[in-house]
PDB file with SEQRES, HELIX, SHEET and CRYST1 records, atoms N, CA, C and O in Angstrom:
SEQRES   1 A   66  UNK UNK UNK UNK UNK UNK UNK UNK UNK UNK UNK UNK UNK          
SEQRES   2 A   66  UNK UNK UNK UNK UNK UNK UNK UNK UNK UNK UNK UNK UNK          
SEQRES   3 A   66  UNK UNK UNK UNK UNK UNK UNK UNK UNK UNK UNK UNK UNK          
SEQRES   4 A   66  UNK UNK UNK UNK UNK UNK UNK UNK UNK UNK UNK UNK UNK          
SEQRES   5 A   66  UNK UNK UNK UNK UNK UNK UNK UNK UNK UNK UNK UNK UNK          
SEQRES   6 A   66  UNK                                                          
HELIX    1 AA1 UNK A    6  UNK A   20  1                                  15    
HELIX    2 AA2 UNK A   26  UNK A   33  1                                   8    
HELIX    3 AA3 UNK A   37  UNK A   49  1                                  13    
HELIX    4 AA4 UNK A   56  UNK A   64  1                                   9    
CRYST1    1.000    1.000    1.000  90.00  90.00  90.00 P 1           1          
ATOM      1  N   UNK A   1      40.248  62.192 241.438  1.00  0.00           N  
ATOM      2  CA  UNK A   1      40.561  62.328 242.845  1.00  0.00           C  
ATOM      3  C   UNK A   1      40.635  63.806 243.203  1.00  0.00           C  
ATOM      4  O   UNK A   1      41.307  64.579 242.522  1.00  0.00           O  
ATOM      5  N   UNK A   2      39.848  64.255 244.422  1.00  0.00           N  
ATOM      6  CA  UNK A   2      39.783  65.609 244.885  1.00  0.00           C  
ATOM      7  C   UNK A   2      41.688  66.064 244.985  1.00  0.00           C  
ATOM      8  O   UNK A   2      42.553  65.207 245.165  1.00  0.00           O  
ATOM      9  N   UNK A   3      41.900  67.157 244.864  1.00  0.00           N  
ATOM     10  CA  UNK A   3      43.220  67.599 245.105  1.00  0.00           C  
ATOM     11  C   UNK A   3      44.081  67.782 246.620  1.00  0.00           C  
ATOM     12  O   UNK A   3      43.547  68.810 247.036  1.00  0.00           O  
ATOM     13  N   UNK A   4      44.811  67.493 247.381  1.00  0.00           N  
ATOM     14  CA  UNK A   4      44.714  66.885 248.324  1.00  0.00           C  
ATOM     15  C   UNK A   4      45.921  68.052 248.743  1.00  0.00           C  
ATOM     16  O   UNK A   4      46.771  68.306 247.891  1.00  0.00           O  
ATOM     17  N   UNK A   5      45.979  68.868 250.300  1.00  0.00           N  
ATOM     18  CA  UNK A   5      46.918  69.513 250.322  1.00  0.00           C  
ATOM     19  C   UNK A   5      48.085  69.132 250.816  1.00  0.00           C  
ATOM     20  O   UNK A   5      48.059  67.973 251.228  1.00  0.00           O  
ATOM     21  N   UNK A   6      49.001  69.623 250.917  1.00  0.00           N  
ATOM     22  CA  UNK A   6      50.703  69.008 251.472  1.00  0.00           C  
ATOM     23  C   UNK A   6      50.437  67.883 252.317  1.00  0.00           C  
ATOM     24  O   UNK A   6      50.794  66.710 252.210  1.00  0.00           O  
ATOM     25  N   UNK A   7      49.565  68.614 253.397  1.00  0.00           N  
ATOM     26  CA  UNK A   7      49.769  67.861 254.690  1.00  0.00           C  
ATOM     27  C   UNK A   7      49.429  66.393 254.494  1.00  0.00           C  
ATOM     28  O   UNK A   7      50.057  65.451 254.976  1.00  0.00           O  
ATOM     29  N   UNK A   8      47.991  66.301 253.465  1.00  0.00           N  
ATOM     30  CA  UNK A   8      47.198  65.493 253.581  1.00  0.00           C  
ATOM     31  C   UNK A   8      48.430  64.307 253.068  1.00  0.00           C  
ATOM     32  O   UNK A   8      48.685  63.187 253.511  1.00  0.00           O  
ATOM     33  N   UNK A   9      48.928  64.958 252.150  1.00  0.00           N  
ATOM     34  CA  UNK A   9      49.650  63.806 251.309  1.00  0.00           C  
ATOM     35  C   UNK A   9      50.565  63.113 252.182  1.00  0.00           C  
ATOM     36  O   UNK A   9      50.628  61.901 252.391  1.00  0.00           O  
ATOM     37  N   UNK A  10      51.560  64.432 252.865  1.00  0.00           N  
ATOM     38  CA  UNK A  10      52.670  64.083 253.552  1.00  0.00           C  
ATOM     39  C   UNK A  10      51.614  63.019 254.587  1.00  0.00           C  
ATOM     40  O   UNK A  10      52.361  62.109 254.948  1.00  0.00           O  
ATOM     41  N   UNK A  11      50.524  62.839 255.050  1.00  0.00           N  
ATOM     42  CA  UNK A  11      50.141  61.851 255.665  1.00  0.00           C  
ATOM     43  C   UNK A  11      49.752  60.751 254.853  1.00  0.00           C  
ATOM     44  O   UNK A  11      49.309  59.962 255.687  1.00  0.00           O  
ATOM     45  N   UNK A  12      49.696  60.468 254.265  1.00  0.00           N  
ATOM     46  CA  UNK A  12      49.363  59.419 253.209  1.00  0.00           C  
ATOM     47  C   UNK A  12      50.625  59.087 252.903  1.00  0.00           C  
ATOM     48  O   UNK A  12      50.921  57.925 253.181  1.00  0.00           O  
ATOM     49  N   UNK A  13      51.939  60.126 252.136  1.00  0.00           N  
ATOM     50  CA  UNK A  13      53.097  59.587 252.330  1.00  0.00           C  
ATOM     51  C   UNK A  13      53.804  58.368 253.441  1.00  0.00           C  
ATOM     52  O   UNK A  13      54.364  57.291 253.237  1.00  0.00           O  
ATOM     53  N   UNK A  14      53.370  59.343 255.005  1.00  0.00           N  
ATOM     54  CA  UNK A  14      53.923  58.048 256.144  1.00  0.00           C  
ATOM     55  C   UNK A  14      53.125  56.976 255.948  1.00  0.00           C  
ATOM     56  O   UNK A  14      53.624  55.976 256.465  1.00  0.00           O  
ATOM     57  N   UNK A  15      52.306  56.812 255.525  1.00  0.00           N  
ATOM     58  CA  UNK A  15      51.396  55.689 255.573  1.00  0.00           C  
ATOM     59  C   UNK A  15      51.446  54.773 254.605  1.00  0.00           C  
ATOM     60  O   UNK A  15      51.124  53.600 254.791  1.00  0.00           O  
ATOM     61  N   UNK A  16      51.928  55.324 253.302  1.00  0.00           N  
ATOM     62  CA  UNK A  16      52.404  53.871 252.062  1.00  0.00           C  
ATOM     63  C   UNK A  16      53.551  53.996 252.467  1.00  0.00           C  
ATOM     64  O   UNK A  16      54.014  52.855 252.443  1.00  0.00           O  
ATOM     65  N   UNK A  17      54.547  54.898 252.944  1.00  0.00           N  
ATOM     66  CA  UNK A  17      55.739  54.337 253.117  1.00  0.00           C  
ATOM     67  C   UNK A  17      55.772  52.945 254.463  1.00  0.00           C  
ATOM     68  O   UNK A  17      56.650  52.096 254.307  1.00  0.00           O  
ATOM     69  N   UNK A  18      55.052  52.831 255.398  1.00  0.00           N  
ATOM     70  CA  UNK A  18      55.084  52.050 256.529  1.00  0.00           C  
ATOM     71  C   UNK A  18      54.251  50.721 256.111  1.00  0.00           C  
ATOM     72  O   UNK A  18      54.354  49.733 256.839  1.00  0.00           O  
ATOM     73  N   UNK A  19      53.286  50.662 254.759  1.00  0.00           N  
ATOM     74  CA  UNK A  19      52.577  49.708 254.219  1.00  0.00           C  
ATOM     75  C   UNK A  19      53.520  48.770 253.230  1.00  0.00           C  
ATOM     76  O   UNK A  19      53.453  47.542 253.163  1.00  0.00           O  
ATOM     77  N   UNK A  20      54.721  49.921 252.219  1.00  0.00           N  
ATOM     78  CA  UNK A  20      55.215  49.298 251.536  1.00  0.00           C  
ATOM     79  C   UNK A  20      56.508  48.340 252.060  1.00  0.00           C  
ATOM     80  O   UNK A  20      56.995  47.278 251.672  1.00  0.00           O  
ATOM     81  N   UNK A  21      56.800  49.299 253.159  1.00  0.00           N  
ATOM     82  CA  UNK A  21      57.940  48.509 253.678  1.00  0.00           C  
ATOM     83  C   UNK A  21      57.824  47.072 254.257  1.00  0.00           C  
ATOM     84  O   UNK A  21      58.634  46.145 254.220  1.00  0.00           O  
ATOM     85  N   UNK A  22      56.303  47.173 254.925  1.00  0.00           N  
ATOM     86  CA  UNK A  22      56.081  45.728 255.313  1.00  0.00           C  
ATOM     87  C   UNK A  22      55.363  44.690 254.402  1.00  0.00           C  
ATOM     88  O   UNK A  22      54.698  43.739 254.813  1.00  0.00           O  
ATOM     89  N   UNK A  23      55.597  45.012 253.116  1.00  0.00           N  
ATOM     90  CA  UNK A  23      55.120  43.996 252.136  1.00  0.00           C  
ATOM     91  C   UNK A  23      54.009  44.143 251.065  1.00  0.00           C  
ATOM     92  O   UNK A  23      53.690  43.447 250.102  1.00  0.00           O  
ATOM     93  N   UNK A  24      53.539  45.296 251.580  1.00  0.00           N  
ATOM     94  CA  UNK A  24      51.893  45.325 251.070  1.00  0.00           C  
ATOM     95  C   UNK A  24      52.061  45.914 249.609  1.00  0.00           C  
ATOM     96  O   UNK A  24      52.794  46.800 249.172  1.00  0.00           O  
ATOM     97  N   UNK A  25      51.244  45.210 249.097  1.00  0.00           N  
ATOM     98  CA  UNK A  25      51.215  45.770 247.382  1.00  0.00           C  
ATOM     99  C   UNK A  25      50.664  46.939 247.044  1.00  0.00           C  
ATOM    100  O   UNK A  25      50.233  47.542 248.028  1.00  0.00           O  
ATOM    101  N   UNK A  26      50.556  47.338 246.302  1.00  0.00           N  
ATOM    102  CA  UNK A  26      50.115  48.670 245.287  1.00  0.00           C  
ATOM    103  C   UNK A  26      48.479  48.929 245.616  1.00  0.00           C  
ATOM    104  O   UNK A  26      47.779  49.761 246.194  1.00  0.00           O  
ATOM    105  N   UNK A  27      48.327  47.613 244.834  1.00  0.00           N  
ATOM    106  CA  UNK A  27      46.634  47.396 244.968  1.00  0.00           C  
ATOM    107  C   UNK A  27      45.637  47.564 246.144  1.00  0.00           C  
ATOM    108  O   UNK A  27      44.436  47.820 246.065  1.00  0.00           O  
ATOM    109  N   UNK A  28      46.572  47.316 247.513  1.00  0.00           N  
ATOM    110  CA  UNK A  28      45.958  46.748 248.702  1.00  0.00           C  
ATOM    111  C   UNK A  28      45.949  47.974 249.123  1.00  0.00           C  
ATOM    112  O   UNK A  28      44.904  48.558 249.411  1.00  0.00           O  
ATOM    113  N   UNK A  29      47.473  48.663 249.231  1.00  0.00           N  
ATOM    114  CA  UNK A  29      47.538  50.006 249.410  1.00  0.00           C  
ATOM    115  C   UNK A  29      46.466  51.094 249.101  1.00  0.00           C  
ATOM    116  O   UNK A  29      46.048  51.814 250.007  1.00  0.00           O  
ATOM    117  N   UNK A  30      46.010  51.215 247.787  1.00  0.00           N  
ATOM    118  CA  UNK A  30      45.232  52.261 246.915  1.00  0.00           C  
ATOM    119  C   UNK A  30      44.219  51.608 247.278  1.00  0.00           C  
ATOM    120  O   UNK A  30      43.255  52.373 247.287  1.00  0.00           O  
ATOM    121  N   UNK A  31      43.848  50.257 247.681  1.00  0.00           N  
ATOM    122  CA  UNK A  31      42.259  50.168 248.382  1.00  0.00           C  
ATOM    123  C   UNK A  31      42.059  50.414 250.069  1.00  0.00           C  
ATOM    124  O   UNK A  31      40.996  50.812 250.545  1.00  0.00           O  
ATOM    125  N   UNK A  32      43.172  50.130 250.809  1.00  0.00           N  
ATOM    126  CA  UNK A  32      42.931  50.656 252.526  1.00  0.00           C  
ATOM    127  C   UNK A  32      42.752  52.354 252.218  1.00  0.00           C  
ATOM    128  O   UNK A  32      42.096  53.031 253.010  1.00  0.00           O  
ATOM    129  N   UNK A  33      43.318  52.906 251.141  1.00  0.00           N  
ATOM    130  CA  UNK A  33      43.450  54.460 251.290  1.00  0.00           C  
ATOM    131  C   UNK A  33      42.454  54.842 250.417  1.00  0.00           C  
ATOM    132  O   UNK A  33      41.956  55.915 250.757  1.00  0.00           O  
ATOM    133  N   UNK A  34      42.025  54.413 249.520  1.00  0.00           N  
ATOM    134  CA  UNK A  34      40.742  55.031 248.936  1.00  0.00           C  
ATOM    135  C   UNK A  34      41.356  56.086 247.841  1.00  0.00           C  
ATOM    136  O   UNK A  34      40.681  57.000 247.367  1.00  0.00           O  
ATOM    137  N   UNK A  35      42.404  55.898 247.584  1.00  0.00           N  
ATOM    138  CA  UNK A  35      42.875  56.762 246.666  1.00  0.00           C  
ATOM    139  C   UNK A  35      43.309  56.097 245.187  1.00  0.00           C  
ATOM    140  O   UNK A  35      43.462  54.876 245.156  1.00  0.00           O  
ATOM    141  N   UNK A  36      43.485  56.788 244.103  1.00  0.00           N  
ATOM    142  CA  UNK A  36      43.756  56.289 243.189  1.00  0.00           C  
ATOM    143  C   UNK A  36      45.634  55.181 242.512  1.00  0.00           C  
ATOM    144  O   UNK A  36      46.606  55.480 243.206  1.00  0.00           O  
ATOM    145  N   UNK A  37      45.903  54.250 241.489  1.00  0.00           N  
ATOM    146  CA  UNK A  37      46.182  53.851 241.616  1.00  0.00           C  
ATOM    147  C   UNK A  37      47.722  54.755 241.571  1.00  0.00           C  
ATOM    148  O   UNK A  37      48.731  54.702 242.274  1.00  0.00           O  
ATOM    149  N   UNK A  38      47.352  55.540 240.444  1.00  0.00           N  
ATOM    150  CA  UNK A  38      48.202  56.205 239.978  1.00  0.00           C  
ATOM    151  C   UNK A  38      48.850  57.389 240.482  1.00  0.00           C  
ATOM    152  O   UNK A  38      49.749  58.011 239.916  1.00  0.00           O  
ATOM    153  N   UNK A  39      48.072  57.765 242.106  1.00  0.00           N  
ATOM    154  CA  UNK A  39      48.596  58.378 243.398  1.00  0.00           C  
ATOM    155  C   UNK A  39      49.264  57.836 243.897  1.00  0.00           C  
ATOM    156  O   UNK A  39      50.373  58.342 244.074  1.00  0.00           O  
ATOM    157  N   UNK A  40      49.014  56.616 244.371  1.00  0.00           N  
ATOM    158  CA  UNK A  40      49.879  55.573 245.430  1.00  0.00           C  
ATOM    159  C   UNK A  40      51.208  55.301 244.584  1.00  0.00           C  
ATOM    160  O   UNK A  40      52.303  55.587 245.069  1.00  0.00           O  
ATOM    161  N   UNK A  41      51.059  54.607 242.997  1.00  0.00           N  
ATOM    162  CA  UNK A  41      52.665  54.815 242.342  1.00  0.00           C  
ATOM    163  C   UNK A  41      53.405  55.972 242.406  1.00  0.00           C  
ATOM    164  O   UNK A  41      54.609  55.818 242.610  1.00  0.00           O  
ATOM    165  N   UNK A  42      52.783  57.645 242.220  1.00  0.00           N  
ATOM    166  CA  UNK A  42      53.731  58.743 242.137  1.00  0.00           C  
ATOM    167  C   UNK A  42      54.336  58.494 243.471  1.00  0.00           C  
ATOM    168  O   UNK A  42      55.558  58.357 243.516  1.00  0.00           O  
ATOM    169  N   UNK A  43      53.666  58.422 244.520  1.00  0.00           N  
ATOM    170  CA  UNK A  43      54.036  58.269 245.866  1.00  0.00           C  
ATOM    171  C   UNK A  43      55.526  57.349 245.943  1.00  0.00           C  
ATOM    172  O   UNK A  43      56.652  57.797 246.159  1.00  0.00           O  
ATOM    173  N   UNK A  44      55.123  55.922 245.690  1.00  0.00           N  
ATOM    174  CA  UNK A  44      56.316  54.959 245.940  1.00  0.00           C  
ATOM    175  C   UNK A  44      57.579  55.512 244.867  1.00  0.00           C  
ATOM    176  O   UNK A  44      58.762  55.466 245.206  1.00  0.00           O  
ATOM    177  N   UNK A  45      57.108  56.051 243.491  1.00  0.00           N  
ATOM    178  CA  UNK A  45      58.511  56.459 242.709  1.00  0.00           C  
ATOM    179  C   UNK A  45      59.299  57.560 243.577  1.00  0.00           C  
ATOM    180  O   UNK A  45      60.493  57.704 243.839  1.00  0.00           O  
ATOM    181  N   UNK A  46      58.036  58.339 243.944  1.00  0.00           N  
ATOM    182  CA  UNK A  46      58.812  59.318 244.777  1.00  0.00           C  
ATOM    183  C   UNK A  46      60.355  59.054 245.643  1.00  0.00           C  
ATOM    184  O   UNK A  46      61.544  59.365 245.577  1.00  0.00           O  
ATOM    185  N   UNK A  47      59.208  58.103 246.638  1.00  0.00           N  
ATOM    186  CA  UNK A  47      60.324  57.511 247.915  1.00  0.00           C  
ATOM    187  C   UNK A  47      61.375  56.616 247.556  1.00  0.00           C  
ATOM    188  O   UNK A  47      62.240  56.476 248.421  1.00  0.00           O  
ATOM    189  N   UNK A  48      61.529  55.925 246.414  1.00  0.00           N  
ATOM    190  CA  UNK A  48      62.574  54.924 245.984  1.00  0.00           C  
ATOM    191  C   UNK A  48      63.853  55.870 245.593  1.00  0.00           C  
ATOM    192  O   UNK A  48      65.020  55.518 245.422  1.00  0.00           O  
ATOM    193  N   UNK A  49      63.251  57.239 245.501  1.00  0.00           N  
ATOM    194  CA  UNK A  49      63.960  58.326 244.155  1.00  0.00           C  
ATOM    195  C   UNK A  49      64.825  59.054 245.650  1.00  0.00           C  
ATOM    196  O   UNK A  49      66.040  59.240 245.569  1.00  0.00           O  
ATOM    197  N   UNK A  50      63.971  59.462 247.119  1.00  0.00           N  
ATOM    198  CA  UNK A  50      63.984  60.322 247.811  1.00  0.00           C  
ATOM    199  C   UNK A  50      64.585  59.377 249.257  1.00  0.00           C  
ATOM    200  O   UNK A  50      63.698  58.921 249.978  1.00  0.00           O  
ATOM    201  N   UNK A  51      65.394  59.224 249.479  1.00  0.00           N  
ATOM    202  CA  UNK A  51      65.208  58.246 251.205  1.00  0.00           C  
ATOM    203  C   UNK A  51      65.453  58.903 252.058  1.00  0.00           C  
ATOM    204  O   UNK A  51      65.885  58.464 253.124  1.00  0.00           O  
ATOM    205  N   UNK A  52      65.232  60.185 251.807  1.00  0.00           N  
ATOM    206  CA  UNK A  52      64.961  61.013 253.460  1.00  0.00           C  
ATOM    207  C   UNK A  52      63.938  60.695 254.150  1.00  0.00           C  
ATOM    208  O   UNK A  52      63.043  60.494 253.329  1.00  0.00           O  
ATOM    209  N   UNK A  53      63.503  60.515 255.304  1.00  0.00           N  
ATOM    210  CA  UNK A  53      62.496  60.430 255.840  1.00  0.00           C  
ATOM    211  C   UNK A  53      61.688  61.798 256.347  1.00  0.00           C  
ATOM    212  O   UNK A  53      61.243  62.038 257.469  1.00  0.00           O  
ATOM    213  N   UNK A  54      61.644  62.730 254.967  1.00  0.00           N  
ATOM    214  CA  UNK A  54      61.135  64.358 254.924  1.00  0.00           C  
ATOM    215  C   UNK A  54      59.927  63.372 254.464  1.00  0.00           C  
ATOM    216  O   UNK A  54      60.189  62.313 253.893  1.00  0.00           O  
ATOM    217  N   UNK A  55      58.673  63.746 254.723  1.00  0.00           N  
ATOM    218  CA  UNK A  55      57.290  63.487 254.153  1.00  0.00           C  
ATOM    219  C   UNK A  55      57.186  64.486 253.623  1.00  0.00           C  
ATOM    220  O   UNK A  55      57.068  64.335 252.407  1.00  0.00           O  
ATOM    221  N   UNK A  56      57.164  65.931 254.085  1.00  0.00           N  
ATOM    222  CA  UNK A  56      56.796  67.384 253.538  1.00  0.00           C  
ATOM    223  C   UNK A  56      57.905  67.100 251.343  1.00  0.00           C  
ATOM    224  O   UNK A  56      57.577  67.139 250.157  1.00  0.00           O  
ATOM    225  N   UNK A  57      58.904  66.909 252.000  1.00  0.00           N  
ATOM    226  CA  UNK A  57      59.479  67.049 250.520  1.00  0.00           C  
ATOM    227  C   UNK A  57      58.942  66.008 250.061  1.00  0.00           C  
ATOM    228  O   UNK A  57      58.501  66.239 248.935  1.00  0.00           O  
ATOM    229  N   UNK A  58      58.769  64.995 250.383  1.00  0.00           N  
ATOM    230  CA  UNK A  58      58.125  64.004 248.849  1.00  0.00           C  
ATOM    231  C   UNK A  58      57.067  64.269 248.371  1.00  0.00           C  
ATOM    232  O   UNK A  58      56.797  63.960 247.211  1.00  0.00           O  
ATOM    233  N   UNK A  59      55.768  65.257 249.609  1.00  0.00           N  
ATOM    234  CA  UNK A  59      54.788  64.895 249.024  1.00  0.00           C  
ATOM    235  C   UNK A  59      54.966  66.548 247.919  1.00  0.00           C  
ATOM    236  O   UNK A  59      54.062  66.968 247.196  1.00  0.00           O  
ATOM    237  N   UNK A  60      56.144  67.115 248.061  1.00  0.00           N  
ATOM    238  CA  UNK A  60      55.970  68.075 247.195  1.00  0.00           C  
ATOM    239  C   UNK A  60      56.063  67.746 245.933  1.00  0.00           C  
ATOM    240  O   UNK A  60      55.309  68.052 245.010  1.00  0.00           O  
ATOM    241  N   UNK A  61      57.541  66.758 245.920  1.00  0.00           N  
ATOM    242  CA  UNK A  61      57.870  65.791 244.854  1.00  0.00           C  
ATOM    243  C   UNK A  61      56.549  65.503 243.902  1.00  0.00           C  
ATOM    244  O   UNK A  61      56.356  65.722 242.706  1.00  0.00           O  
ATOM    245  N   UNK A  62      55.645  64.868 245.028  1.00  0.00           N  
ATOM    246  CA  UNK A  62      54.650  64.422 244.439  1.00  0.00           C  
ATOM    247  C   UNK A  62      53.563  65.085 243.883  1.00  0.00           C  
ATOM    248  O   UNK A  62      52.874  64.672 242.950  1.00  0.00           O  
ATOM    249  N   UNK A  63      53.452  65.990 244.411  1.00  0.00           N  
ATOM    250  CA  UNK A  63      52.659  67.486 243.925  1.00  0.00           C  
ATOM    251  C   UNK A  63      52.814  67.450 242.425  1.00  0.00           C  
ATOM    252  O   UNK A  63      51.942  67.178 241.599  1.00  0.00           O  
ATOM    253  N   UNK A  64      54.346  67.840 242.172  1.00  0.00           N  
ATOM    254  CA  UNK A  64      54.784  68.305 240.978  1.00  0.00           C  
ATOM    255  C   UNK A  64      54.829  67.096 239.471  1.00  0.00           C  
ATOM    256  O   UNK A  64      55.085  67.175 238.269  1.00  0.00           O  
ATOM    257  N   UNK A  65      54.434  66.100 240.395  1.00  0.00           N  
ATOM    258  CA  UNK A  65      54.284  64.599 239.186  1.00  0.00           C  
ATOM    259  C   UNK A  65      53.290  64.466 239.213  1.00  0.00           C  
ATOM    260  O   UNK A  65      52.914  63.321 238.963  1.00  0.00           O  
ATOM    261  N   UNK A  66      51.996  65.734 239.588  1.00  0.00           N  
ATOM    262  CA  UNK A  66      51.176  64.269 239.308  1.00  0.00           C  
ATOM    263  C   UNK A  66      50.446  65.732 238.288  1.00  0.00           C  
ATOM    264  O   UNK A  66      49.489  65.545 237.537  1.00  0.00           O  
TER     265      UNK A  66                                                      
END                                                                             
């Protein structure tokens, strides 16, 4: 997967966070987004770990895990 900058993530962040909350799985997720599987998990460990609603800090979070 190309390397993706803050922003991009922190947008991808609001976007599995608003997918996971309403039910949607892992799988379904990492296929509407085209991203890998093992992006979309750093993502959700992130937010389970983080419940601010900062996108900028998780996706830094996420920066640094992956």
């Amino acid at each position: 997967m190309e390397k993706k900058s803050i922003e991009e993530m922190a947008a991808d962040i609001k976007v599995i966070r608003e997918l996971a909350s309403s039910g949607t799985m892992l799988q379904d997720i990492k296929n509407q987004l085209g991203v890998s599987e093992e992006y979309v998990s750093a993502i959700m460990l992130c937010l389970q770990g983080y419940q601010e609603d900062d996108d900028m800090a998780v996706a830094r979070l996420v920066e640094m895990s992956l």
